[in-house]
C-alpha positions, 0 to 999 in steps of 0.5 A: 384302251380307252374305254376299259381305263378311266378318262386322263383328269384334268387340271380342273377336275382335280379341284373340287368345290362345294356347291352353295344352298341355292333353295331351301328345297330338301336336295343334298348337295354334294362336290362339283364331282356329284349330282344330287340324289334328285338329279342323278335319278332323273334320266333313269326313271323314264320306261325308254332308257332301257331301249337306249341299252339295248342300241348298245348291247345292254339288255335288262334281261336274260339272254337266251342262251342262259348263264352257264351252269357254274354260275347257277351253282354259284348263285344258290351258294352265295343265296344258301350259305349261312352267314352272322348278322348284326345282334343289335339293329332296326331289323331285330325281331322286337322291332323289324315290324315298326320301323318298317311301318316308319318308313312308308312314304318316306324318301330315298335318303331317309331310306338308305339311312335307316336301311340300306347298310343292312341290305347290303353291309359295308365291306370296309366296316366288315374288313375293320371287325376282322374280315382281313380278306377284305382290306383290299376292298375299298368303298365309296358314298354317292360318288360320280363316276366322273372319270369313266366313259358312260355307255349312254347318258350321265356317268354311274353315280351308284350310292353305295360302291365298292371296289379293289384299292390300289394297294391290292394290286403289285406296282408291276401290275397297276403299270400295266393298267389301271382297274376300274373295279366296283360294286356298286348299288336298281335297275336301269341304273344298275343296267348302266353301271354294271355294263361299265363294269362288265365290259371293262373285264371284257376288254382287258380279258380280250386283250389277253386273247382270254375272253370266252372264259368270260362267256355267259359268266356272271361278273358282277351283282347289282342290288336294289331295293326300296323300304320294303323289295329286294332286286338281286341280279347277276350281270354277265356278257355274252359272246358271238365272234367279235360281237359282245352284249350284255345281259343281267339274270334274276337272282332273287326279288323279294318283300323283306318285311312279308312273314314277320320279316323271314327275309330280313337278312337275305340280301345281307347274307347274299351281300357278305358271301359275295365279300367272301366267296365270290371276291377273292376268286374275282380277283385272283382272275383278274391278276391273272389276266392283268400279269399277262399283258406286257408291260409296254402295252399301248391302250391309246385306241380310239374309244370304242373301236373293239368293243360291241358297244360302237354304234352311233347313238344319235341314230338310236334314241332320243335327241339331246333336246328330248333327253334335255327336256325328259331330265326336267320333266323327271325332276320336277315330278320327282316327288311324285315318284314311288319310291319302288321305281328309285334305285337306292342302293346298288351292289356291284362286282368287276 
């Protein structure tokens, strides 16, 4: 299926260049497969890119209907359970109050360097100090989703992903299909990409005839914060017939750095019993799902045909010469833009 499985490579996109400095402006650059912070940000930072979700069936918000009492109970473990955190880091007690104080009024880069590993850890670092259930787990950095089909606009490039490796999975299985799993790391950003990730267990659960056990389920998390708030939400589907649209519930927001730093290891806490309560289980439904395709399924369906997600979008949102000239708008005021509106780190889980 087209859309669940990632798009055929070709020849050229297997080559990758290194772009050259064109500017001495403070960019990063990144391979031909990357954009730019800067750039990757852009489209996401005008108001009307949720509405552009919502002529697709992605909703910035809770659905009516709620999530299922399952998943409530999930997100108070994951928020209540008690977990280890780093001894030595910017976020002792010592010295939380001044490197926070350094990083107001500094850009995105500087804080995910300083931060964002201590919002949300590394799966791989946790699976190399030990975490032996996480060795499936396989993490990416400011990668382009290249290869996946976007719901709108430019494809997914979360800072921070991570996703299961192809080892986790048995060769019978990964002939069958070829999981797009990730978590990743905002907000109209995150709508994007956990969407992708949403509906890509929609779809493989719907070609077992398994898709309302997915019903208001929460499927995935996404994670956003700045130098100072925390966004944490789940992303689930919601189910009338045929018809599939997608929604995110708030799980917690928060100022991390308010009462001395009380907060400061929420999100890590959240983070690392979503790796260890949350993942397994996740994972062992999608094996299931997985194994019970036949192995001579054929996905060569036209892209979108079956999924809620098919609507003309030139009938919806913005013209290309609009999206055109609002991607140029946004990046030449980008240094203008608080840093609360960025996405900076995103945290997802298919």
């Amino acid at each position: 299926m087209s859309h669940l499985l990632a798009r055929k490579k070709s020849a050229s996109s297997l080559r990758r260049k290194r772009s050259g400095l064109s500017s001495l402006k403070a960019t990063s650059n990144t391979p031909s497969d990357q954009k730019p912070r800067e750039e990757k940000s852009a489209p996401y930072q005008d108001p009307r890119y949720s509405i552009l979700l919502e002529t697709k069936g992605s909703y910035m918000d809770k659905s009516e209907l709620d999530i299922t009492d399952a998943s409530k109970r999930l997100c108070r473990t994951l928020l209540e359970k008690e977990q280890t955190v780093p001894k030595d880091s910017l976020f002792h007690d010592d010295t939380f109050d001044k490197a926070c104080r350094k990083l107001q009024d500094k850009n995105e880069a500087r804080v995910i360097q300083d931060i964002s590993r201590l919002i949300v850890p590394s799966a791989e670092k946790c699976a190399t100090f030990g975490a032996k259930t996480l060795d499936v787990l396989v993490e990416s950095v400011n990668e382009g989703w290249n290869n996946s089909i976007p719901v709108v606009g430019p494809r997914p490039q979360p800072d921070y992903a991570v996703g299961f490796r192809r080892a986790a999975f048995t060769e019978d299985q990964l002939s069958k299909i070829k999981p797009i799993l990730a978590l990743d790391v905002a907000d109209r950003q995150n709508a994007h990409s956990m969407t992708l990730s949403v509906r890509a267990i929609v779809e493989l659960f719907r070609l077992v005839k398994r898709e309302q056990e997915l019903h208001r389920q929460i499927l995935a998390f996404s994670i956003s914060h700045d130098h100072r708030t925390v966004r944490i939400y789940g992303h689930y589907p919601v189910m009338k017939g045929k018809e599939t649209t997608f929604y995110r519930h708030p799980i917690r927001t928060f100022d991390f750095t308010e009462l001395d730093g009380k907060e400061e290891w929420t999100a890590y806490k959240f983070t690392k019993n979503v790796y260890d309560i949350w993942m397994p289980m996740h994972f062992d439904r999608i094996c299931s799902a997985i194994d019970q395709l036949p192995p001579d399924f054929d996905f060569e369906v036209p892209p979108l045909l079956q999924s809620g997600l098919s609507q003309d979008l030139e009938s919806h949102h913005l013209s290309r010469l609009e999206q055109e000239s609002l991607s140029e708008e946004c990046g030449s005021q980008l240094d203008n833009v608080d840093p609360a509106d960025i996405p900076d780190t995103s945290f997802s889980g298919q």
